[in-house]
C-alpha positions in Angstrom: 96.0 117.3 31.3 95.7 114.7 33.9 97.2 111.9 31.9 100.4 113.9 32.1 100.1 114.4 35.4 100.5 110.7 35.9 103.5 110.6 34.6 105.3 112.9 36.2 108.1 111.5 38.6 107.6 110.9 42.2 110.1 112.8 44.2 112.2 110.6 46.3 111.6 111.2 50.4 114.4 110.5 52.8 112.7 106.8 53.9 110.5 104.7 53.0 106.7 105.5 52.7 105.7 102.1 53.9 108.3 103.0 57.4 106.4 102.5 60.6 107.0 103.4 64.3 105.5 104.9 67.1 107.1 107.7 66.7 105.5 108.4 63.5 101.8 108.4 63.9 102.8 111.7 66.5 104.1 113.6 63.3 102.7 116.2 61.6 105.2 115.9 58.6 107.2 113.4 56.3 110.1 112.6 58.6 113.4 113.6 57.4 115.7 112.1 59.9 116.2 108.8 61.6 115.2 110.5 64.8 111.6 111.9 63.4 111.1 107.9 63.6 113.1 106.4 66.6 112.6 106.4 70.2 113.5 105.0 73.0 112.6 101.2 72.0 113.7 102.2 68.3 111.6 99.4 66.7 110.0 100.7 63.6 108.3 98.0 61.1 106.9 98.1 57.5 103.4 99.3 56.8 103.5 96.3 53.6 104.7 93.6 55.8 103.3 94.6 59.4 106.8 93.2 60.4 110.5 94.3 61.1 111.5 92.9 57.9 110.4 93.9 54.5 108.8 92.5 51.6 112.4 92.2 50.6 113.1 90.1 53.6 115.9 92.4 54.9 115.6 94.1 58.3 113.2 97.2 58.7 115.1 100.8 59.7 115.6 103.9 58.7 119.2 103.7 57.4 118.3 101.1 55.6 114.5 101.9 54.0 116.1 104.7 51.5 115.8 104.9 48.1 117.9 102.5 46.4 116.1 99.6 48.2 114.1 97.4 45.9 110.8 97.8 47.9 111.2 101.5 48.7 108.0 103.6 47.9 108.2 107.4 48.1 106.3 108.6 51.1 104.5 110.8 48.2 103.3 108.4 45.8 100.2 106.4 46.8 99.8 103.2 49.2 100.7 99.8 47.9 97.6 97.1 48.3 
């Protein structure tokens, strides 16, 4: 049983699970909106990284950490190392 539970698909989230701001260590809940990360400053900044670009080397923001990226990681599947 848990072998095949390892193998089911992640669900995709909204952004990136390796998406950082200030913004989102006052959550509660996966963010599902650009707002639930931005404020005022808007500078977010990837988890992986620890910088505003990503281990892609492309800029770090919400519109642009989605699925479809090549470094995107659910916000449901486990942290990277």
């Amino acid at each position: 049983m848990k072998d095949s539970i390892q193998h089911l698909p992640v669900l995709k989230t909204p952004f990136c699970g390796d998406l950082r701001s200030k913004k989102f260590f006052l959550s509660d809940q996966i963010a599902a909106t650009a707002d639930d990360y931005l404020d005022a400053s808007s500078h977010c900044w990837c988890y992986h990284t620890q910088q505003v670009v990503g281990p892609d080397g492309n800029i770090v923001m919400p519109e642009r950490c989605v699925p479809g990226r090549g470094c995107y990681r659910s916000a449901l599947e486990p942290a990277r190392n």
